[in-house]
N, C-alpha and C positions, 0 to 999 in steps of 0.2 A: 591505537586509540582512535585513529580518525575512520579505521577501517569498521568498529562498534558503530561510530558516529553516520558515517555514511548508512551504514545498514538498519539501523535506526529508523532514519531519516526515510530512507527509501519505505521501508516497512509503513511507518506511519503513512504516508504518503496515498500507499496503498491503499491502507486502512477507508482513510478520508473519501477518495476512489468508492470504493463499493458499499461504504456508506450513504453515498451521495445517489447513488443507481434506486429506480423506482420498487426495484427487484430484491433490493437486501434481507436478509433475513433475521440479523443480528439485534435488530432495535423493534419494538413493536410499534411504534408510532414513527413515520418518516419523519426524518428530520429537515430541516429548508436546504436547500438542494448548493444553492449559490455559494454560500462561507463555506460550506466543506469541497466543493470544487475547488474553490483558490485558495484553500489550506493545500489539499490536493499538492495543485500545482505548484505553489512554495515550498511544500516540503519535499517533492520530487526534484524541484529544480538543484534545492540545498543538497539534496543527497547528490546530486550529477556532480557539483561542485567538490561536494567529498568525495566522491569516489574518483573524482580528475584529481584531486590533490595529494591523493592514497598512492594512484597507479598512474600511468600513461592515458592520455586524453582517449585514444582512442578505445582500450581497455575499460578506462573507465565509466565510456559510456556504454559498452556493450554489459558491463558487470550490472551496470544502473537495469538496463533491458534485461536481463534475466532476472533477477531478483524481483521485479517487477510481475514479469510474466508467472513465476512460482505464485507470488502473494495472491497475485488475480486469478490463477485456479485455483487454490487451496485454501481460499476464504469462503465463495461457495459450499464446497463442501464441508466444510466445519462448521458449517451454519447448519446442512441438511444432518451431519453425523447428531448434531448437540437438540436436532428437534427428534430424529429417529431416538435418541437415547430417552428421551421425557415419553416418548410414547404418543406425539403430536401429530 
């Protein structure tokens, strides 16, 4: 359950992350840059904290770093796939 919870956490995190980038693609209007940075960072941090309390500290921070690194290249593209699919 904490291992859903971390991953979650971590994902949203992301989410927040490349929402907040001038470059997004998912939203047609930018949204204010600052609240979703430190949503961002709370909700990355929470997940670190999950994913320490899941597995071993040091585990758990390298698990936090990949899942992270996934999110952030495969939100790009599902942004570029979802505009290629509309014919934009």
């Amino acid at each position: 359950m904490v291992v859903i919870l971390a991953l979650t956490l971590t994902i949203c995190g992301c989410a927040c992350f490349y929402l907040a980038s001038p470059n997004q693609k998912w939203l047609s209007l930018v949204p204010p840059r600052r609240p979703l940075l430190a949503a961002a960072s709370l909700l990355l941090g929470a997940g670190l904290v999950s994913w320490i309390a899941a597995l071993r500290p040091l585990a758990g921070f390298f698990v936090t770093l990949h899942v992270a690194m996934v999110c952030l290249f495969v939100f790009p593209y599902s942004a570029a796939l979802r505009s290629f699919g509309r014919g934009n």
